[in-house]
N, CA and C atoms as an extended XYZ file, in Angstrom:
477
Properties=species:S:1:pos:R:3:atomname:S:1:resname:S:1:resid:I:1 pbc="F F F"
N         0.807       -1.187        0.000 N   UNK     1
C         0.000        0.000        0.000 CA  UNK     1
C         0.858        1.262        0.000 C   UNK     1
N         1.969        1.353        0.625 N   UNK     2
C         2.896        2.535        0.421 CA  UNK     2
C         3.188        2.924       -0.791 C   UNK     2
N         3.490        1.725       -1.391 N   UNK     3
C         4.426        1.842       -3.080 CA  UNK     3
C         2.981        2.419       -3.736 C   UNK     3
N         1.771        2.071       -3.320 N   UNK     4
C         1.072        2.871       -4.429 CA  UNK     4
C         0.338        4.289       -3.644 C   UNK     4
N         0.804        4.901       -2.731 N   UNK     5
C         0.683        6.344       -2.285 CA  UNK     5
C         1.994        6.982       -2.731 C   UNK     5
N         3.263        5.993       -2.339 N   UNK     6
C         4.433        6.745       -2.976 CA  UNK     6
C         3.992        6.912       -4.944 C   UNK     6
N         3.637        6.220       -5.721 N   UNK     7
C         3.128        5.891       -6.462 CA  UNK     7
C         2.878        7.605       -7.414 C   UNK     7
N         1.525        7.736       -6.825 N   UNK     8
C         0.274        8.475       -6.482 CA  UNK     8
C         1.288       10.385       -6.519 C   UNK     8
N         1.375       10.163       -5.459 N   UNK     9
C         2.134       11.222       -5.187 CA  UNK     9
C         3.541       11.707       -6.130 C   UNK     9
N         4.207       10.590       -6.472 N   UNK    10
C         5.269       10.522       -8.096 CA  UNK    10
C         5.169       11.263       -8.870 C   UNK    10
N         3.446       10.344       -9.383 N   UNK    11
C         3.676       11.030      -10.735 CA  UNK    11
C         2.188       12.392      -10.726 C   UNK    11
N         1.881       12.504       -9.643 N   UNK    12
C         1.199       14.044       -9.745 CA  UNK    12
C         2.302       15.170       -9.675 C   UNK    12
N         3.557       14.704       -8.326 N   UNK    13
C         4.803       16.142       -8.989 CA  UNK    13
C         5.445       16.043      -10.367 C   UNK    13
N         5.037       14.898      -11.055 N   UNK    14
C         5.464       14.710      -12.628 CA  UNK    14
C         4.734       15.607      -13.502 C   UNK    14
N         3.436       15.619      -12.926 N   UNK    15
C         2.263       16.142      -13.445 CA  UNK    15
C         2.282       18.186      -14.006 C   UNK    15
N         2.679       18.080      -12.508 N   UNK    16
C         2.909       19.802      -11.938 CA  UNK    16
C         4.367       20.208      -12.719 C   UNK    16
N         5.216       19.313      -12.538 N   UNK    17
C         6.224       19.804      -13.117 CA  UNK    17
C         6.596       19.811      -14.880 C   UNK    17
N         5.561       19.158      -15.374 N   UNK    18
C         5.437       19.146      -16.826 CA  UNK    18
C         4.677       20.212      -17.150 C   UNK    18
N         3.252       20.857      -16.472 N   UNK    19
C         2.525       21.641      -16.477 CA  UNK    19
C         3.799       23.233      -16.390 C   UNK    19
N         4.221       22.888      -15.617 N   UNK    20
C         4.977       24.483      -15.442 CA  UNK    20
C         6.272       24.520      -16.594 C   UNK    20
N         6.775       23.487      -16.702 N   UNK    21
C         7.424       23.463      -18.255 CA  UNK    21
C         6.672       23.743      -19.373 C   UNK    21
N         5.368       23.481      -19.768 N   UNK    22
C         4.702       23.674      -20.369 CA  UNK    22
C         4.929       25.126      -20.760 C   UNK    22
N         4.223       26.108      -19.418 N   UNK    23
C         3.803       27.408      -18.887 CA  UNK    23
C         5.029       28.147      -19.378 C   UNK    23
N         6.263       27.788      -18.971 N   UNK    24
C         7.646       28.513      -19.004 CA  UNK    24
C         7.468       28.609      -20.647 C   UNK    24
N         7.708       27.374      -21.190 N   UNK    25
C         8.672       27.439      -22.844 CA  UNK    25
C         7.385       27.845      -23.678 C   UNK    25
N         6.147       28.186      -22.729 N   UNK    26
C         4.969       28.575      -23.645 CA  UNK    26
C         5.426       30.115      -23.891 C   UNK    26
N         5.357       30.778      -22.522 N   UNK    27
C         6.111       32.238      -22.668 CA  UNK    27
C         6.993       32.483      -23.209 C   UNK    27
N         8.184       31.873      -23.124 N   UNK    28
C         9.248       32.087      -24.162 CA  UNK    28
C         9.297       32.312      -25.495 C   UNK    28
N         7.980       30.893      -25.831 N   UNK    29
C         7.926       31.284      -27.256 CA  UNK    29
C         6.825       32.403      -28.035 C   UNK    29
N         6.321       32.797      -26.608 N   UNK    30
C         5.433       33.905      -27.492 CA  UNK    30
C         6.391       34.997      -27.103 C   UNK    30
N         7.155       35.170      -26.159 N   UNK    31
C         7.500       36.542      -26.289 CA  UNK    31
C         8.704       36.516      -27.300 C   UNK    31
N         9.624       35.576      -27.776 N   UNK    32
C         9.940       35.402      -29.131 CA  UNK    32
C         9.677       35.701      -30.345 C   UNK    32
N         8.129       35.252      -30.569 N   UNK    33
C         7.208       35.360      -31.896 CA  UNK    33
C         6.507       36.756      -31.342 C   UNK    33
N         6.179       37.211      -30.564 N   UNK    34
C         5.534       38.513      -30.434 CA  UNK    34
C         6.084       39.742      -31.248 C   UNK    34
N         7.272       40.162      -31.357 N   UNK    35
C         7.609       41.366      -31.746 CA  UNK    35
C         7.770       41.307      -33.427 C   UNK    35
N         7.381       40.064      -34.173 N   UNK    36
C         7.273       40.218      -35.232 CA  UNK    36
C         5.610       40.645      -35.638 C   UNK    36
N         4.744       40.185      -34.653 N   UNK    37
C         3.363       40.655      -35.448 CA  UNK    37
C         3.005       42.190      -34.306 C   UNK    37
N         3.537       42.561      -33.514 N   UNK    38
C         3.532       43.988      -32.893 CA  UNK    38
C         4.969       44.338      -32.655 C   UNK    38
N         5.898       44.657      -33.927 N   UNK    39
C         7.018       45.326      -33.266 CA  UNK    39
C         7.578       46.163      -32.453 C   UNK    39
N         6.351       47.735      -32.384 N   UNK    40
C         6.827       47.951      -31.232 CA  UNK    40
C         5.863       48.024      -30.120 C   UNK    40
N         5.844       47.750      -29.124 N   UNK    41
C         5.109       47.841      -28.000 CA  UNK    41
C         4.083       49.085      -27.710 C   UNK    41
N         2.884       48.569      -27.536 N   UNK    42
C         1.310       49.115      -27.541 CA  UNK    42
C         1.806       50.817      -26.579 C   UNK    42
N         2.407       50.402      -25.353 N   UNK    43
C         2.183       51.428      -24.370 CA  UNK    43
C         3.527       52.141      -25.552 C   UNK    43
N         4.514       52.106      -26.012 N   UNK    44
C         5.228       52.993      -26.634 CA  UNK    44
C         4.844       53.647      -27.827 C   UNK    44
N         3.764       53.093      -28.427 N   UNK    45
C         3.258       53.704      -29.676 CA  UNK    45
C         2.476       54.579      -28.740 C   UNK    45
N         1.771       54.676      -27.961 N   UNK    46
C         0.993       55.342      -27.094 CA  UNK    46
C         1.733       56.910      -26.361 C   UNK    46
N         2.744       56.449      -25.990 N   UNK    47
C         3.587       58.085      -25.677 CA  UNK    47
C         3.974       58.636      -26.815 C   UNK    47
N         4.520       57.931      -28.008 N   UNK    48
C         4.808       58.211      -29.073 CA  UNK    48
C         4.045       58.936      -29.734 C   UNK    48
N         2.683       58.878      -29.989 N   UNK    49
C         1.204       59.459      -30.566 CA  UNK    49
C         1.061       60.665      -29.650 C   UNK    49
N         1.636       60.607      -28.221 N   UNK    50
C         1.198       61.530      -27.025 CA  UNK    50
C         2.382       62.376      -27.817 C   UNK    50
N         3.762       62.329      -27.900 N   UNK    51
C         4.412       63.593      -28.150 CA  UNK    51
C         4.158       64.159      -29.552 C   UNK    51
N         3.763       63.444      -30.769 N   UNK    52
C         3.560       63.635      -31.800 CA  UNK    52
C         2.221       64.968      -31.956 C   UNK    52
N         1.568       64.624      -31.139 N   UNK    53
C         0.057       64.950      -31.220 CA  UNK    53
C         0.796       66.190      -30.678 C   UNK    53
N         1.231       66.557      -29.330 N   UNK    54
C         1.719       67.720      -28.753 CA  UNK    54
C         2.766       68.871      -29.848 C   UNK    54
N         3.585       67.870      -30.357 N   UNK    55
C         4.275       68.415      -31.466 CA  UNK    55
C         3.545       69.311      -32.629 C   UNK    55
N         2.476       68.652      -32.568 N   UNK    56
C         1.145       68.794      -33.801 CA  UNK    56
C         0.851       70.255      -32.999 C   UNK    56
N        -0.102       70.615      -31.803 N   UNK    57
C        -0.746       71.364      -31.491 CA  UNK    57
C         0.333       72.433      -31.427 C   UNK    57
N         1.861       72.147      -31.291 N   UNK    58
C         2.749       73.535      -30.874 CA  UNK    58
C         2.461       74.223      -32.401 C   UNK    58
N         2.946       73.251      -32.899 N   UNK    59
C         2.807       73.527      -34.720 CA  UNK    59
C         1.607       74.378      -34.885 C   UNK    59
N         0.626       73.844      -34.729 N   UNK    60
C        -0.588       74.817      -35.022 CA  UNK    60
C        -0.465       75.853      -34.401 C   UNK    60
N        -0.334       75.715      -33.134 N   UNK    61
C        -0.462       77.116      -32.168 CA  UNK    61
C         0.756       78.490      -32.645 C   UNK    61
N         1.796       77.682      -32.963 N   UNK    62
C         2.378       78.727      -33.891 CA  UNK    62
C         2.338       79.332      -35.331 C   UNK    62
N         1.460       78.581      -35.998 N   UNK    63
C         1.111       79.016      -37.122 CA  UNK    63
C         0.063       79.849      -36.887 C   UNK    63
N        -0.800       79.949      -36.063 N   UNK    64
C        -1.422       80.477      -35.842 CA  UNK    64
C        -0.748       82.165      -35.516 C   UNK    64
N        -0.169       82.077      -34.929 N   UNK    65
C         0.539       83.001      -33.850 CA  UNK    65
C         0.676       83.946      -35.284 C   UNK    65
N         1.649       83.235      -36.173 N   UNK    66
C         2.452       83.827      -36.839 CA  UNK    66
C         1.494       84.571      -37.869 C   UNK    66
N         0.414       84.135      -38.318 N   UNK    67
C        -0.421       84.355      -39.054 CA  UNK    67
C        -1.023       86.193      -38.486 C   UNK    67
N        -1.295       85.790      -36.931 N   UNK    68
C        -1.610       86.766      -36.519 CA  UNK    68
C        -0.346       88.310      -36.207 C   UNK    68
N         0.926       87.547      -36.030 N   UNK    69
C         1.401       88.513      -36.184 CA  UNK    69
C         1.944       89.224      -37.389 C   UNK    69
N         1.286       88.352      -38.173 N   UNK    70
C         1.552       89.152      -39.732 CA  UNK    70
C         0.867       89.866      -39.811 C   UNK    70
N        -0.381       90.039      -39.687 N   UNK    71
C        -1.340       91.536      -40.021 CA  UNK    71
C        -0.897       92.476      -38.705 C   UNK    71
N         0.297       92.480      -38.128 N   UNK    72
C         0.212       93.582      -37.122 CA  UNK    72
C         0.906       95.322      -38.054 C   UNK    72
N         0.303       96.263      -37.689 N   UNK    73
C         0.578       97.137      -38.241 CA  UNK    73
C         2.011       97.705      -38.386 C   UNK    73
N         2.805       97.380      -38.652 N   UNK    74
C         3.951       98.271      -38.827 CA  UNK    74
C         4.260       99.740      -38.334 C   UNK    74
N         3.208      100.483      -38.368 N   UNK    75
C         3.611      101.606      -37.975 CA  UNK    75
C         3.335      102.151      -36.443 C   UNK    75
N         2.960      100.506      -35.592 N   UNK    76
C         2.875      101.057      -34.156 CA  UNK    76
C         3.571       99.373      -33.829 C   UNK    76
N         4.355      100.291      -32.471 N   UNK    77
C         5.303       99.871      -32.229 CA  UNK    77
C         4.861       99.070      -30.781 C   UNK    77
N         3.505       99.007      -30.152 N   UNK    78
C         2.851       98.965      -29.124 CA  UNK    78
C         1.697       97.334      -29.520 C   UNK    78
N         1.614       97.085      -30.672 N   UNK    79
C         0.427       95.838      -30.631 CA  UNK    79
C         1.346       94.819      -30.231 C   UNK    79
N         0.373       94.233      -29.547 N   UNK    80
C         1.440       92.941      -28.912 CA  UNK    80
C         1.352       91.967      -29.971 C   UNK    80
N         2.246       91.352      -29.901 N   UNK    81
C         3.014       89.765      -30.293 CA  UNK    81
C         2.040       88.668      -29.980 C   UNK    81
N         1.727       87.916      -30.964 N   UNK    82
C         1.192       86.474      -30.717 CA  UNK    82
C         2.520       85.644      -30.307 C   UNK    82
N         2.288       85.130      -29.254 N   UNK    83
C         3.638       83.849      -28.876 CA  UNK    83
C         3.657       83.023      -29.956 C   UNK    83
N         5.258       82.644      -29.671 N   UNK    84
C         5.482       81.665      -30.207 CA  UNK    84
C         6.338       80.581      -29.258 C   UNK    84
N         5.620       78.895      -29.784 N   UNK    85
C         6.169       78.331      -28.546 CA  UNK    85
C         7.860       77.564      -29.201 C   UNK    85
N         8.445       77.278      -27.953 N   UNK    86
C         9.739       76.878      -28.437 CA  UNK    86
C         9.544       75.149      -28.777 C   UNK    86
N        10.798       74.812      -29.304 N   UNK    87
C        10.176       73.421      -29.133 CA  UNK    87
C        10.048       72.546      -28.157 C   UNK    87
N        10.433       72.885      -27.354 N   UNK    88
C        10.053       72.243      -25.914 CA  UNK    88
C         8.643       72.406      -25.171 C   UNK    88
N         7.871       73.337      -26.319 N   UNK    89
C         6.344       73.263      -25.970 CA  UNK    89
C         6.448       74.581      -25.152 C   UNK    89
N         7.114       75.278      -24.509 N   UNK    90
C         6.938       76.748      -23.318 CA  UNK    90
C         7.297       77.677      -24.600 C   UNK    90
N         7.111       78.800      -23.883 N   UNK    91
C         7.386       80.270      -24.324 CA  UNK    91
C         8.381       80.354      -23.593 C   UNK    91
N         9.254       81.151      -24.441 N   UNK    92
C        10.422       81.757      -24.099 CA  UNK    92
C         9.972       82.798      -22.567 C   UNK    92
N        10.865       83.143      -21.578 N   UNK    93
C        10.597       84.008      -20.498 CA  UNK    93
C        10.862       84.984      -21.674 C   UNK    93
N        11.644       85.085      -22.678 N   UNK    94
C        12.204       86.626      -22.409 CA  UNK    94
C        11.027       87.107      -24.333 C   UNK    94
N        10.244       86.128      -24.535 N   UNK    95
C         9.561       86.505      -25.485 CA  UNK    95
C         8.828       87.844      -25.626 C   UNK    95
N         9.172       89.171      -26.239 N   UNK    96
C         8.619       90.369      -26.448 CA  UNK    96
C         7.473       90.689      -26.590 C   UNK    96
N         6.800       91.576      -25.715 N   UNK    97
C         5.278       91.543      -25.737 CA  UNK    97
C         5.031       92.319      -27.125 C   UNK    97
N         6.211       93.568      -27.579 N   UNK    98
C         5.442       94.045      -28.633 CA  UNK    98
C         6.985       94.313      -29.393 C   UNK    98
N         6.898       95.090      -30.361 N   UNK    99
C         8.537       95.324      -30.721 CA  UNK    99
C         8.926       96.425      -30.306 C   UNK    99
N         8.533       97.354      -29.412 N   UNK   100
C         9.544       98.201      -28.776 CA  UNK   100
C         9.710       97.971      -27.821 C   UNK   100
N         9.431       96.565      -27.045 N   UNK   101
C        10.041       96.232      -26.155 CA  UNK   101
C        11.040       94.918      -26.497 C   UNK   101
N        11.007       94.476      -27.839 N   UNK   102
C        12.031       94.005      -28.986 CA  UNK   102
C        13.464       94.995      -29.043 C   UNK   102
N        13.098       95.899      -29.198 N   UNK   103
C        14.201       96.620      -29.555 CA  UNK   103
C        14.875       97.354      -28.495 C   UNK   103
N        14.126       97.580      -27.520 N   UNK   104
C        15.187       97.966      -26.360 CA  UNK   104
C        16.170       96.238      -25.214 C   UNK   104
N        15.845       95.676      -25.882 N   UNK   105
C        16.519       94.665      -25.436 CA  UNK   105
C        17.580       94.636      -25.415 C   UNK   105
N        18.587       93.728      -24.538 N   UNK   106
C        20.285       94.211      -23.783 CA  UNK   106
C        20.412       92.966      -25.171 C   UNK   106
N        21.794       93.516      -25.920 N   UNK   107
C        22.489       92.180      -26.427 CA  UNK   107
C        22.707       90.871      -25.814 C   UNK   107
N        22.300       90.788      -24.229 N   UNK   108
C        22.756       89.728      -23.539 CA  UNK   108
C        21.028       88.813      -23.902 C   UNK   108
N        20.078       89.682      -23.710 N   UNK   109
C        19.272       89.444      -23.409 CA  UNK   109
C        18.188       88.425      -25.159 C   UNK   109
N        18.867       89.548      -26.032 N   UNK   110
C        18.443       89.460      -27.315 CA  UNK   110
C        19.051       87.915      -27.706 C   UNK   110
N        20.446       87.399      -27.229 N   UNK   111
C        21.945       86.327      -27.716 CA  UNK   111
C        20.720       85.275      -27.026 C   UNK   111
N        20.214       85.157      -26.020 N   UNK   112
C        19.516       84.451      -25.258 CA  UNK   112
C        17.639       83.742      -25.676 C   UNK   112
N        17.352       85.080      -26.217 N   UNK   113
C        16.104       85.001      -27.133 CA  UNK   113
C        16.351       84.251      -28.242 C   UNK   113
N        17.201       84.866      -28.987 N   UNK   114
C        17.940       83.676      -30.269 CA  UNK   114
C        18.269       82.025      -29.843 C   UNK   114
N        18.737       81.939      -28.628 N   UNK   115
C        19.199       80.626      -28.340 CA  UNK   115
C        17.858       79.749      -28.573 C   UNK   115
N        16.892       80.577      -27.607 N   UNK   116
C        16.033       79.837      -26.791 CA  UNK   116
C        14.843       78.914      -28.259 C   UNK   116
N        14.847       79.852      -29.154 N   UNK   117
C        14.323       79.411      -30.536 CA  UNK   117
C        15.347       79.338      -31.594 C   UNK   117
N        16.205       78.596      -31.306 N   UNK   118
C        17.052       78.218      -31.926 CA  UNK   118
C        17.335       78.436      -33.250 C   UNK   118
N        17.281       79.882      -33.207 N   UNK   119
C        17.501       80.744      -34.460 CA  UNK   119
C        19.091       81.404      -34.419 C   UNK   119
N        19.792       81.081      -35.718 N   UNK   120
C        21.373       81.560      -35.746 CA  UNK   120
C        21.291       83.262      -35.596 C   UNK   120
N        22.036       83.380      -34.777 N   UNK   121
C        22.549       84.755      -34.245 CA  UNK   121
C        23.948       85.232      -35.248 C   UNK   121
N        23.025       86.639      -35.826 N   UNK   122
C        23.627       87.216      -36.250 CA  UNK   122
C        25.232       88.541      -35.818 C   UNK   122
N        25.936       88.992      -36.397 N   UNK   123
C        26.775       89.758      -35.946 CA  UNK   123
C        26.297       91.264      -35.618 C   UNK   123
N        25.375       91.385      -35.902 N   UNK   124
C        24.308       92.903      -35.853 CA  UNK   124
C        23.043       92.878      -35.217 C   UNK   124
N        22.792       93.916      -34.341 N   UNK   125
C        21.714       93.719      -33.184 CA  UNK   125
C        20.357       93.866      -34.495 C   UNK   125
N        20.398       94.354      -35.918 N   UNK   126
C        19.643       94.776      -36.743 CA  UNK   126
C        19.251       93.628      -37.117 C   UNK   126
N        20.281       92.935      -37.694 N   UNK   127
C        20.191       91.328      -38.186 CA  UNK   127
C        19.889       90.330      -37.292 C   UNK   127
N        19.897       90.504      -36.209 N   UNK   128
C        19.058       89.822      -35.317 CA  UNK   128
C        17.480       89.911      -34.720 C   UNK   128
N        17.101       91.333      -35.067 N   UNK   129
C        16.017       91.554      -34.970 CA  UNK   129
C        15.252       91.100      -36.038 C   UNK   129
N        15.593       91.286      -37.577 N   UNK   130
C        15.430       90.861      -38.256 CA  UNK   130
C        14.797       89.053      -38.457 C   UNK   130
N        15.677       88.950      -38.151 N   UNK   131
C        15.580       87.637      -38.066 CA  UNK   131
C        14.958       86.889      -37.288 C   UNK   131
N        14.551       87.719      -35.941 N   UNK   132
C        13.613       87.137      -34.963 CA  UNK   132
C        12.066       87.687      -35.571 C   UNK   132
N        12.000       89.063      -35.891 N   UNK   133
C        10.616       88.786      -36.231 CA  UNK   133
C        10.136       88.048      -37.806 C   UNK   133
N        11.020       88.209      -38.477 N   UNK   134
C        10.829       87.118      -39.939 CA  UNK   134
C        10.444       85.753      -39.254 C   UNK   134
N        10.986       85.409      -38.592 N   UNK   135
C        10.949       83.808      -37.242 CA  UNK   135
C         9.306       83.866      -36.744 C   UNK   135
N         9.004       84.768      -36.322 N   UNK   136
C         7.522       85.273      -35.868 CA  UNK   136
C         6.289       85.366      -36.585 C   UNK   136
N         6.823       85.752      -37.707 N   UNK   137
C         6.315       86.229      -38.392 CA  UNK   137
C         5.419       87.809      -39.110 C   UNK   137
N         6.077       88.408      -37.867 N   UNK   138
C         5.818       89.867      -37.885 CA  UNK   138
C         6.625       90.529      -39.012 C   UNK   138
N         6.228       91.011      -40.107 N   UNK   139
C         6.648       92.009      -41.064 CA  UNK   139
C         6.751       93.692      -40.829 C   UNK   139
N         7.719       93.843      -40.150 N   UNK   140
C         7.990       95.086      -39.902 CA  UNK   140
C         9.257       95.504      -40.356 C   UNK   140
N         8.914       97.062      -40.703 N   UNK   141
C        10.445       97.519      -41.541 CA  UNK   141
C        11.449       98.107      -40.114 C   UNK   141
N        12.664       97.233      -40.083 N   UNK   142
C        13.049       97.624      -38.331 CA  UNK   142
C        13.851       98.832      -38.953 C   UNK   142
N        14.358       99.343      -39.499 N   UNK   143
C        14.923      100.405      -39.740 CA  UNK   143
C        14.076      101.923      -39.362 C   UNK   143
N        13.024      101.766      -39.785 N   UNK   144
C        12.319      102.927      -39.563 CA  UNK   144
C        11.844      102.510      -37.494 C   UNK   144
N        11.778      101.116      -37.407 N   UNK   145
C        11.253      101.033      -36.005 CA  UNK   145
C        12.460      101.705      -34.970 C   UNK   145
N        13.360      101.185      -35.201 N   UNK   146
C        14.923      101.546      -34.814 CA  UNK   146
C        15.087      103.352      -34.621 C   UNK   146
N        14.350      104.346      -35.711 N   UNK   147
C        14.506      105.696      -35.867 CA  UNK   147
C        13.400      105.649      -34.822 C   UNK   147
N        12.794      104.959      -35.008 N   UNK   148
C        11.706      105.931      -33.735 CA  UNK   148
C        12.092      105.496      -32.172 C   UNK   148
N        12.955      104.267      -31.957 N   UNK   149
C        12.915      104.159      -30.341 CA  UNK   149
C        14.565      105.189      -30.103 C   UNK   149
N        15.003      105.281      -31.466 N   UNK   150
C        16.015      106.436      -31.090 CA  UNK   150
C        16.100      107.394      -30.805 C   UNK   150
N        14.719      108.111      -31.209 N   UNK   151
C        14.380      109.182      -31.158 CA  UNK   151
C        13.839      109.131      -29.490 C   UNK   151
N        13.283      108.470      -29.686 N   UNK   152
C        12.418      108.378      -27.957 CA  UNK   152
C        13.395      108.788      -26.853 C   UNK   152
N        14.304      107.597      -27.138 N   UNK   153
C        16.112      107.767      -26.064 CA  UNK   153
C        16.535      108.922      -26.233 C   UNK   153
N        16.297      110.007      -27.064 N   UNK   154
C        16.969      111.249      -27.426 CA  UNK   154
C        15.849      112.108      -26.720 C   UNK   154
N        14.738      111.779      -26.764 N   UNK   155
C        13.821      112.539      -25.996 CA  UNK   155
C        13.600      112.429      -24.556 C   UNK   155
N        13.694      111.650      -24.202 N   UNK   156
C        13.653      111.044      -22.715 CA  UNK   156
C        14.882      110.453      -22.221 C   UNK   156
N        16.000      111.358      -21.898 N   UNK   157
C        17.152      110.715      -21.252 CA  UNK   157
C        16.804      110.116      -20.061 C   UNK   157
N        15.876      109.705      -19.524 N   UNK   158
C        16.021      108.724      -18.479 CA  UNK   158
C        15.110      107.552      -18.440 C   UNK   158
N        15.391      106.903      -19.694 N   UNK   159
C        14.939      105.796      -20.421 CA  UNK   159
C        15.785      104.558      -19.755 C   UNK   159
């Protein structure tokens, strides 16, 4: 009677232990064969679509921007600026509310604005302005903007 409880008991851990071999080399072989019919993984297409989509809305939100700061009048120096976002999705801190507060900007301050939208910095505070609102999309003639905040500094020495 022992030999058939020892028996009994044998071949059920035979049982369990074929079952979990089973279980093991079953996983193995799907996570093997898996990445050919979903190469890349569900939750990574998922952040992937998340930054894309975000990428998407900066895009719009600056086309937008730019659109709007194209009809700004040229001959006032006071309408504010539609933002524009960087690519990291924020606004620049030092983004100009209008362009005469563009143009009184410190060269330190202007080298920094350029960085931050990763626009090449020119050798001329002109050519940099330039180039930031072409970037914006604001069409303004800075030469004539330039005569008038000069004039201002000539009028108000304690600017």
């Amino acid at each position: 009677m022992s030999k058939n409880i020892f028996y009994i008991v044998g071949r059920e851990d035979i049982r369990q232990q074929v079952r979990a071999e089973i279980v093991t080399q079953t996983r193995q072989q799907v996570s093997a064969i898996l990445p050919e019919f979903i190469p890349v993984p569900l939750c990574k297409q998922v952040e992937e679509n998340k930054q894309l989509l975000c990428g998407l809305r900066t895009s719009l939100a600056n086309s937008e921007s730019r659109t709007t700061n194209q009809m700004l009048q040229s001959s006032s120096l006071d309408e504010p600026f539609a933002p524009i976002y960087m690519p990291n999705g924020k606004i620049s801190e030092l983004f100009p509310v209008d362009l005469r507060s563009l143009l009184y900007y410190e060269p330190d301050d202007m080298r920094t604005l350029m960085k931050d939208y990763r626009l090449a910095e020119g050798e001329e505070r002109e050519a940099n302005w330039k180039t930031f609102l072409n970037f914006i999309g604001a069409d303004f003639e800075v030469a004539s903007a330039v005569e008038i905040v000069q004039h201002e500094k000539l009028s108000y020495p304690y600017n």
